[in-house]
NURO-82263 format. One record per residue: residue number from 1; residue in three letters; y, z, x of N, C-alpha, C in turn. Coordinates in nm, 4 decimals. Each point is the difference from the previous one (the first is absolute). Example, Ala and Ser with C-alpha at 12.3 -4.5 7.8 and 13.67 -1.06 7.14 Angstrom:
% residues 2
+--------+--------+----------+----------+----------+----------+----------+----------+----------+----------+----------+
! drenvo ! drenfi !   nnorth !      nup !    neast !  canorth !     caup !   caeast !   cnorth !      cup !    ceast !
+--------+--------+----------+----------+----------+----------+----------+----------+----------+----------+----------+
!      1 !    ALA !  -0.5690 !   0.7800 !   1.3190 !   0.1190 !   0.0000 !  -0.0890 !   0.1200 !   0.0000 !   0.0900 !
!      2 !    SER !   0.1050 !  -0.0720 !  -0.0350 !   0.1190 !   0.0060 !   0.0820 !   0.1090 !   0.0730 !  -0.0770 !
+--------+--------+----------+----------+----------+----------+----------+----------+----------+----------+----------+
END
This chain:
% residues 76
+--------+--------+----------+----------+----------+----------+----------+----------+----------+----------+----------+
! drenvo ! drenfi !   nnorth !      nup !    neast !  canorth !     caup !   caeast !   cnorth !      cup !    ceast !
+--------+--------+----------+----------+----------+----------+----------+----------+----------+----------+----------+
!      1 !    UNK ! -13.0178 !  12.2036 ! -15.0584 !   0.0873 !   0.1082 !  -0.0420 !  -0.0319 !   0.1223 !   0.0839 !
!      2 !    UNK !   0.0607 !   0.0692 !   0.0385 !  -0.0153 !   0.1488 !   0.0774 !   0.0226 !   0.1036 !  -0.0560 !
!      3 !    UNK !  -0.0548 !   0.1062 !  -0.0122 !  -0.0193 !   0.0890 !  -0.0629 !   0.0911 !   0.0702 !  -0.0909 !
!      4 !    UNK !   0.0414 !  -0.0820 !  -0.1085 !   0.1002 !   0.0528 !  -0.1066 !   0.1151 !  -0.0214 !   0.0311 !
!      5 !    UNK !   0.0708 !  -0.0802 !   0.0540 !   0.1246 !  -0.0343 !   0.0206 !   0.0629 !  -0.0625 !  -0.1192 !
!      6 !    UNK !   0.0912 !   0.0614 !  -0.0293 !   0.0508 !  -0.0359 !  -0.1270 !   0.0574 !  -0.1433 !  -0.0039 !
!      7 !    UNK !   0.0931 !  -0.0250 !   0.1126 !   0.0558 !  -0.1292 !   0.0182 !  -0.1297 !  -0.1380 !   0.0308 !
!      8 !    UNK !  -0.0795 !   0.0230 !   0.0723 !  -0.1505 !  -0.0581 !   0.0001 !  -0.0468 !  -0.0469 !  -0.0662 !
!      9 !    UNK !   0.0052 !   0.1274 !  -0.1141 !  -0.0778 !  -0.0352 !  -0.1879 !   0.0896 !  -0.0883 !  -0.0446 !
!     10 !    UNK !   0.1335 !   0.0630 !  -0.0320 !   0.0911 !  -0.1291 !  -0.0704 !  -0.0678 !  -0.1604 !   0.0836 !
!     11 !    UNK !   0.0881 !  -0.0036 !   0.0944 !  -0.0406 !  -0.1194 !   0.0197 !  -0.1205 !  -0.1107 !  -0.0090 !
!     12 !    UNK !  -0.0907 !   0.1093 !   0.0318 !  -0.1241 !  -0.0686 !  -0.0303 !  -0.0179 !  -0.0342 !  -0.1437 !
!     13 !    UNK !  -0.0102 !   0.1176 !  -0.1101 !   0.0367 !   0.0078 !  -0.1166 !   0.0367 !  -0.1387 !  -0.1094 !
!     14 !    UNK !   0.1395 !  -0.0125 !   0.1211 !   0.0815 !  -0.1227 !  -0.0362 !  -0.1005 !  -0.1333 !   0.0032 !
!     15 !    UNK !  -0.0854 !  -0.0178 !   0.0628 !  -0.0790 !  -0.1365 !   0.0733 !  -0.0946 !   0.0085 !  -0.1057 !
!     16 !    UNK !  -0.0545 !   0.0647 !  -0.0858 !  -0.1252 !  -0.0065 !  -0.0919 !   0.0377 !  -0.0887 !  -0.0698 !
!     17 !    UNK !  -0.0185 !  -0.0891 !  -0.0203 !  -0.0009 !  -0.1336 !  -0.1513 !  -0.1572 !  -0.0120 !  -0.0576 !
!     18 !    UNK !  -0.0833 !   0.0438 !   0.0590 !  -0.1474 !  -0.0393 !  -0.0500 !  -0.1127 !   0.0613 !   0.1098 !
!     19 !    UNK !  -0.1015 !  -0.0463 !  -0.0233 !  -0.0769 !   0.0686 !   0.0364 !  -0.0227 !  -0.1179 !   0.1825 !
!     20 !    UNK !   0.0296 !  -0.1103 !  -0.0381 !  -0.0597 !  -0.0543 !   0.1764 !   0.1153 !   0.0235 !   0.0517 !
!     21 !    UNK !   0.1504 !   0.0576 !  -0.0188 !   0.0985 !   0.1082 !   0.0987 !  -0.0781 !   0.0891 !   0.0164 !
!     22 !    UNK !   0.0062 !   0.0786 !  -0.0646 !  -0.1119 !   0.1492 !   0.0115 !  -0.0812 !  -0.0209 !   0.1401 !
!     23 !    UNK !  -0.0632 !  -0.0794 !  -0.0178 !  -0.1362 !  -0.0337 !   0.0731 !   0.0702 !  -0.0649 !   0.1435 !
!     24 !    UNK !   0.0889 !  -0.0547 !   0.0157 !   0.0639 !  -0.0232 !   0.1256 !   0.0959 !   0.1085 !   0.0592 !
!     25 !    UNK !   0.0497 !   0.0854 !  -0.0984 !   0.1337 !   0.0830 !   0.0558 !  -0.0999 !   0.1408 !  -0.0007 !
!     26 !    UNK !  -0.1345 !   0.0145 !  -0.0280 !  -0.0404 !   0.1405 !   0.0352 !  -0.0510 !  -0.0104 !   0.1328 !
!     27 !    UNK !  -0.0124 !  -0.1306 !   0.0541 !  -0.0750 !  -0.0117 !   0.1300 !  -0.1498 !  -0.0063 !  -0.0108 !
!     28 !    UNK !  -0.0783 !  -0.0035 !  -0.1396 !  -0.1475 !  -0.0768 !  -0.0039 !   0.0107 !  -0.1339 !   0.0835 !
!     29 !    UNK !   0.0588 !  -0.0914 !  -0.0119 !  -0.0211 !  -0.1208 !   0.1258 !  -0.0282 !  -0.0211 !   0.1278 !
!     30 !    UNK !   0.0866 !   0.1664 !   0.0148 !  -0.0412 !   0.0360 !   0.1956 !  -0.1250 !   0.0757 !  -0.0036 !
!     31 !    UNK !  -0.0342 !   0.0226 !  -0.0620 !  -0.1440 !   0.0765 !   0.0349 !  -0.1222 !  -0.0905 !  -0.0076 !
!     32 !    UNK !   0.0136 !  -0.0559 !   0.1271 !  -0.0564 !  -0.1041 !   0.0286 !  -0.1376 !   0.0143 !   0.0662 !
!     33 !    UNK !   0.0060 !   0.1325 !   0.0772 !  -0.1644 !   0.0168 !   0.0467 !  -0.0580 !   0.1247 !  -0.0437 !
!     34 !    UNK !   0.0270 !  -0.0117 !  -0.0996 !  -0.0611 !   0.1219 !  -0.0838 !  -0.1516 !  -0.1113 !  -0.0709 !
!     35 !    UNK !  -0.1097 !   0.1241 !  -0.0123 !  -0.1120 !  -0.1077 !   0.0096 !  -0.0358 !  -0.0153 !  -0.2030 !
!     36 !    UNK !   0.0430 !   0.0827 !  -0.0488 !   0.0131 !  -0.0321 !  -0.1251 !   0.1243 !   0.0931 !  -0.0985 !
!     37 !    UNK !   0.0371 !  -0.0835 !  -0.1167 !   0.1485 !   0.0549 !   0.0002 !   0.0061 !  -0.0083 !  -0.1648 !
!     38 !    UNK !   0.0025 !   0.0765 !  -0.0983 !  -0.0354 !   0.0238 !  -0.1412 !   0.1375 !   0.0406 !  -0.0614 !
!     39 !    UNK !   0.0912 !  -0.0865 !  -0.0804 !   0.0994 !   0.1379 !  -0.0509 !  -0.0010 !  -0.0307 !  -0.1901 !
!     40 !    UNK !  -0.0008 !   0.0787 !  -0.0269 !   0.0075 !  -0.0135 !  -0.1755 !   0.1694 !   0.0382 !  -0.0647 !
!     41 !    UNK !   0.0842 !  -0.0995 !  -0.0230 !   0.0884 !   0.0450 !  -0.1228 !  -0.0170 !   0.0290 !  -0.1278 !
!     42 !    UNK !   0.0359 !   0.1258 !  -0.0597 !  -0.0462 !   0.0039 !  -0.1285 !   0.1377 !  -0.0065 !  -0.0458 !
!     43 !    UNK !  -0.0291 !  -0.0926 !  -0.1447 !   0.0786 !  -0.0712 !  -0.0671 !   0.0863 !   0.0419 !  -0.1326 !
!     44 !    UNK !   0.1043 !  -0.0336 !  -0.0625 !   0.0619 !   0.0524 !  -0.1006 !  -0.0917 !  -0.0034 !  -0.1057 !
!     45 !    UNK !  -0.1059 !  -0.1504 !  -0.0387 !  -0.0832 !  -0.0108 !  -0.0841 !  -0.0827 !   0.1542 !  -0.0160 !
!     46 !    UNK !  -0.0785 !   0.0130 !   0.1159 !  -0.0791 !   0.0648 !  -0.0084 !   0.0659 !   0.1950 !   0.0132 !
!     47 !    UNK !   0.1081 !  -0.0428 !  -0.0960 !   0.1404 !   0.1306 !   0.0355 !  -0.0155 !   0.1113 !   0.1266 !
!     48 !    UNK !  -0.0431 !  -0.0518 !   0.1340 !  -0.0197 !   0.0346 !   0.1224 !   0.1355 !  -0.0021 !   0.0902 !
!     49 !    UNK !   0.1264 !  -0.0844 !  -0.0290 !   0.0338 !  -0.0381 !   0.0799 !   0.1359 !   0.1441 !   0.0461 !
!     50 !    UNK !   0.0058 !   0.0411 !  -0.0413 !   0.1149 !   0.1055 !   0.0095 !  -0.0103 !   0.0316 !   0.1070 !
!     51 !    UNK !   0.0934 !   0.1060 !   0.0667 !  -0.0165 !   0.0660 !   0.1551 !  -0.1147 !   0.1208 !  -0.0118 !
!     52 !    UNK !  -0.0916 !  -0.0889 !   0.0837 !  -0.1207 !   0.1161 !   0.0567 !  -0.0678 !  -0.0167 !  -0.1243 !
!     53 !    UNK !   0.0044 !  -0.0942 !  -0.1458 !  -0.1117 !  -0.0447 !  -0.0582 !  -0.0112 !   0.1024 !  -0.0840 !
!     54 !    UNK !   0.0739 !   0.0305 !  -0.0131 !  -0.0200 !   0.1585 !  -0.1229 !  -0.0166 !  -0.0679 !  -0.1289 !
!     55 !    UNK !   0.0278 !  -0.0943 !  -0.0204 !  -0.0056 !  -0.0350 !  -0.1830 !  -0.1858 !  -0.0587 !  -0.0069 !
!     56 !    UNK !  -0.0424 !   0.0211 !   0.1204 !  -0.1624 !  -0.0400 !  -0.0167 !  -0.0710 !   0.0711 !   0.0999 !
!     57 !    UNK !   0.0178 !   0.1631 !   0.0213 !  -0.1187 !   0.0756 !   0.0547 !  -0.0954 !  -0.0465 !   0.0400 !
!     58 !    UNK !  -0.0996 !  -0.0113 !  -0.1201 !  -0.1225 !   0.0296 !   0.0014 !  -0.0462 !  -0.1786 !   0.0928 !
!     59 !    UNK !   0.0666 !  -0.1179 !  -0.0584 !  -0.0187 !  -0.0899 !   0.0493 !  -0.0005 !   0.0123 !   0.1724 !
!     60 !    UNK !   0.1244 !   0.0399 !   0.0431 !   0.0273 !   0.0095 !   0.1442 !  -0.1504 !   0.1015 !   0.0519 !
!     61 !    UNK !   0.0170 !   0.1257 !  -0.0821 !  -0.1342 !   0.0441 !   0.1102 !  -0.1248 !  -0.0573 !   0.0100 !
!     62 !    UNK !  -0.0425 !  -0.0282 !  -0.1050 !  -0.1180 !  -0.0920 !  -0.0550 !   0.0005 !  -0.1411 !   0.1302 !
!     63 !    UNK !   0.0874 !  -0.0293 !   0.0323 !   0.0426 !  -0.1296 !   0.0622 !  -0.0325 !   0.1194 !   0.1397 !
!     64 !    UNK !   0.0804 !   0.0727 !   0.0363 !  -0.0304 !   0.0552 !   0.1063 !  -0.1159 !   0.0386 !   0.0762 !
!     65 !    UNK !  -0.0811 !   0.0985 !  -0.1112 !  -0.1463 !   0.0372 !   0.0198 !  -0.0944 !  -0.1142 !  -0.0013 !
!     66 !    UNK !   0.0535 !  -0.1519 !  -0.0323 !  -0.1001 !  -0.1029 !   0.0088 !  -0.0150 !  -0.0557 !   0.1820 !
!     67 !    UNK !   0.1909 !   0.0080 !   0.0261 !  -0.0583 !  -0.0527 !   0.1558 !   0.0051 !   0.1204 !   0.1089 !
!     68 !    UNK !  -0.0481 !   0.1669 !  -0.0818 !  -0.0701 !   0.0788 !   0.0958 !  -0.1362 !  -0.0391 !   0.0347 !
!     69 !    UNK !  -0.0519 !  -0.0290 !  -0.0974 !  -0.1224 !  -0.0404 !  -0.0555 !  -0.0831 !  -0.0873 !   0.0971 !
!     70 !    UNK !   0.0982 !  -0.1428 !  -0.0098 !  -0.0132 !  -0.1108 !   0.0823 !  -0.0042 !   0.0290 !   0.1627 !
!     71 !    UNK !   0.0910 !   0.0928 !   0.0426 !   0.0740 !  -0.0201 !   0.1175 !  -0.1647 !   0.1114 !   0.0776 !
!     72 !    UNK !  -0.0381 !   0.1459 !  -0.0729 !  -0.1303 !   0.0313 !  -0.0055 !  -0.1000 !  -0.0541 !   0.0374 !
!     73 !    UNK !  -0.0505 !  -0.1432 !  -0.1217 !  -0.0698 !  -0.0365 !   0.0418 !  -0.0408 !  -0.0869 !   0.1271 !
!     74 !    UNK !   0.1377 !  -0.0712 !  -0.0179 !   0.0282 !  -0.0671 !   0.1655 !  -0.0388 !   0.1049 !   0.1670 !
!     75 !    UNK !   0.0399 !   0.1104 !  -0.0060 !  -0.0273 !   0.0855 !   0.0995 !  -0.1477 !   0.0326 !   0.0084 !
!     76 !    UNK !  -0.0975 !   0.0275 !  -0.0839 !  -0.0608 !   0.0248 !   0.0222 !  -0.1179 !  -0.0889 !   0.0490 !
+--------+--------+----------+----------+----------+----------+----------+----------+----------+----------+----------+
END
């Protein structure tokens, strides 16, 4: 997708049926020499799933500040 194109979004939009579309139509498949590659969906269960995750804050940052954490300790 390119940077907010409205016609872009629809279409793409259109292609979501589940989550292994998702995972082929965002282009995770081509990122192929990337040397490690982490992504987390948060879920309706866990009432995360809304745009930008607002119905679960604290979860998303909590989730966030864990792979600052990680990514930290890796560097050093």
């Amino acid at each position: 997708m390119s940077n907010g194109n409205l016609d872009e979004i629809k279409e793409f939009a259109g292609k979501l049926t589940g989550i292994k579309v998702w995972e082929k139509e965002s282009g995770i498949d081509s990122l192929t020499n990337v040397k490690s590659l982490t992504y987390r969906m948060f879920t309706t269960k866990e009432n995360a799933a809304s745009h930008c995750n607002t119905g679960n804050p604290k979860l998303v940052l909590d989730t966030i500040i864990s792979w600052i954490k990680i990514i930290k300790k890796r560097t050093m």
